[in-house]
C-alpha positions in Angstrom: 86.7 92.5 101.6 86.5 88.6 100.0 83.5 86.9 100.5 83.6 83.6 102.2 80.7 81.2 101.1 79.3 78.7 103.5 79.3 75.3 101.1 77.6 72.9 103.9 74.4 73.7 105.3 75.4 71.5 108.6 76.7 73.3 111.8 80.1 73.5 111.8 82.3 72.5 115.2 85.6 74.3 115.7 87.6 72.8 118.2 90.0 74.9 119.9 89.0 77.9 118.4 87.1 79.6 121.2 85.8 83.2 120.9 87.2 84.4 117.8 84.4 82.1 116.1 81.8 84.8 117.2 84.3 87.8 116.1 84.9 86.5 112.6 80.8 85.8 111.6 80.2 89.1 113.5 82.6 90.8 111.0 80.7 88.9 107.9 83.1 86.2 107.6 81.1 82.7 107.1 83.3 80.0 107.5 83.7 76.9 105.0 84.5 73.3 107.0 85.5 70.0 105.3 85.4 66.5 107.5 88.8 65.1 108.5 90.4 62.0 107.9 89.0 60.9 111.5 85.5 62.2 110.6 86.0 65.3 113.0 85.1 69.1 111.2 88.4 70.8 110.7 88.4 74.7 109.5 90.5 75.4 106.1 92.8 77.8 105.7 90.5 80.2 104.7 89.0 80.2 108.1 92.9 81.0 109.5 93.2 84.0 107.3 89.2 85.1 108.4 90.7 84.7 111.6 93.8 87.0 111.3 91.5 89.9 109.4 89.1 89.5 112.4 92.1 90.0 114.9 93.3 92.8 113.1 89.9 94.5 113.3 89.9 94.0 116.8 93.3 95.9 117.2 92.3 98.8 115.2 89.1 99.3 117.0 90.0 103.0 117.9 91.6 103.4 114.1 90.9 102.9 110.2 91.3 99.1 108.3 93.1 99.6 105.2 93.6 97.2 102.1 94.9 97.5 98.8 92.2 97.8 96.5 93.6 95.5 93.5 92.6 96.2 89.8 89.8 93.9 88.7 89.5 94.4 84.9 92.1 95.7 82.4 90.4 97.2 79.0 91.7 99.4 76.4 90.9 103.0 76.9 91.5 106.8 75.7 93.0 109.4 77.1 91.7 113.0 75.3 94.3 115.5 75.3 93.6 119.4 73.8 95.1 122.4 74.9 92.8 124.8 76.5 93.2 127.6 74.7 95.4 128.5 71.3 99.1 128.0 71.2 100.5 131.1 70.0 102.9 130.8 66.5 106.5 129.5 67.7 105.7 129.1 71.0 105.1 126.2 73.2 102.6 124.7 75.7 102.6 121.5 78.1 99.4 119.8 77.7 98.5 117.8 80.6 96.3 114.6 81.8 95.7 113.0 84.4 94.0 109.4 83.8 91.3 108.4 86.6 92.1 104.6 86.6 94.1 103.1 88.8 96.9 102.5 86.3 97.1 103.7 83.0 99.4 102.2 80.1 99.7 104.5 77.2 100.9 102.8 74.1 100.3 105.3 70.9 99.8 109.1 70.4 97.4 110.0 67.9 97.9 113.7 66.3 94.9 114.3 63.9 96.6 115.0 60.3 94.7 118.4 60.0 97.1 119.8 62.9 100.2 117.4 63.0 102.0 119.4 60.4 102.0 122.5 62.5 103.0 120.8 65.6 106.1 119.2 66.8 106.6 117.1 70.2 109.3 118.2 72.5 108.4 115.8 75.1 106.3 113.1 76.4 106.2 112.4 79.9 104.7 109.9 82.7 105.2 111.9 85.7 108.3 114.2 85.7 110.2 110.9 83.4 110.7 111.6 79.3 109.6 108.5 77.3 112.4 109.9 74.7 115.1 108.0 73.7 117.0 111.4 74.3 116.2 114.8 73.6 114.8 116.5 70.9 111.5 117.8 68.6 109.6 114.9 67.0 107.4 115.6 64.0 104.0 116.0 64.6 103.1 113.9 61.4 104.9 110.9 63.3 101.6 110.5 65.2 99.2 110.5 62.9 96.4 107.9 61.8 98.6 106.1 59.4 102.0 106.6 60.9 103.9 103.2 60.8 104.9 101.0 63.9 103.8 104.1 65.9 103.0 101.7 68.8 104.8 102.8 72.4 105.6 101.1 75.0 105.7 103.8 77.6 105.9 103.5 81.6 102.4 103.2 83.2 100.7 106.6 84.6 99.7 106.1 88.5 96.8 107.2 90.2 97.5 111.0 90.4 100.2 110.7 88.2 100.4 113.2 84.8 101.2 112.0 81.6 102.6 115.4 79.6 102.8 116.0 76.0 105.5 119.4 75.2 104.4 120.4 72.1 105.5 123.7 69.9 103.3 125.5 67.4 105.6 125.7 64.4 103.2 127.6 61.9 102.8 131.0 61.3 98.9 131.1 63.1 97.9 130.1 66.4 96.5 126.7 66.6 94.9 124.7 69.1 96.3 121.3 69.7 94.6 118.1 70.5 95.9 114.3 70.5 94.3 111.1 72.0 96.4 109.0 73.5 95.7 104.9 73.2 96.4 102.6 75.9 95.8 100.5 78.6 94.1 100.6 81.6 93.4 98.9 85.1 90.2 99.4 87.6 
């Protein structure tokens, strides 16, 4: 919940606001007054919305308050993706994450050079949606440290949302496959 402050240390009259006075600093609301024009204490609008939040308590004394939890930083973070075991020669594997942020905004894939040349990229995906153009098998070595304008602007990854990399092992040897992905993110 916001926290009200109190910014005068006077008592505050409320006129024509009864009862729900004792609900709203019962359910840790303080209240900020200001004088009006004709010297009387008037509650702002912040006191109104207290109000309605208090009332809504009230009705859901038998049930569970919700609220949307909004982000309250955004930072750039990494998202380590590896296969968990070898991917056999010519054949393929999905790799999967799943970010624990509330939103997460991917914006490059990074292939280490060691392994991009026996890789190729079938697919990303945020969810069960391609970030491809169209289909098709993207060289791995398009991902590497160095590639140029390699920056994405791919759809945001949800809470409980996966973000999929399809990737085939195009060498003779099985190889395991690991990428980070740079992006993003909201908490």
């Amino acid at each position: 919940m916001s926290r009200m402050e109190i910014v005068s240390g006077e008592e505050l009259e409320l006129i024509g606001y009864d009862d729900d006075v004792d609900e709203v600093l019962s359910s840790g609301y303080d209240i900020i007054g200001r004088r009006g024009a004709s010297g009387a204490r008037r509650a702002r609008p912040a006191y109104n919305a207290a109000l309605r939040q208090a009332a809504a308590f009230k009705q859901a004394s038998s049930g569970v308050v919700v609220r949307t939890q909004e982000p309250t930083k955004s930072r750039k973070l990494v998202l380590p993706m590896s296969s968990t075991g070898t991917v056999a020669a010519g054949a393929s594997a999905s790799i999967t994450a799943r970010p624990q942020t509330i939103a997460f905004k991917p914006q490059r894939v990074l292939v280490p050079a060691t392994i991009a040349p026996d890789f190729t990229i079938e697919d990303i995906k945020v969810g069960n949606k391609s970030q491809l153009a169209q289909s098709g098998s993207l060289p791995g070595e398009a991902f590497v440290q160095g590639a140029f304008d390699a920056m994405l602007d791919m759809d945001t990854v949800q809470t409980s949302q996966d973000f999929v990399l399809q990737v085939t092992n195009i060498s003779g040897a099985p190889r395991t496959f690991r990428a980070a992905i740079f992006g993003r993110a909201a908490d």
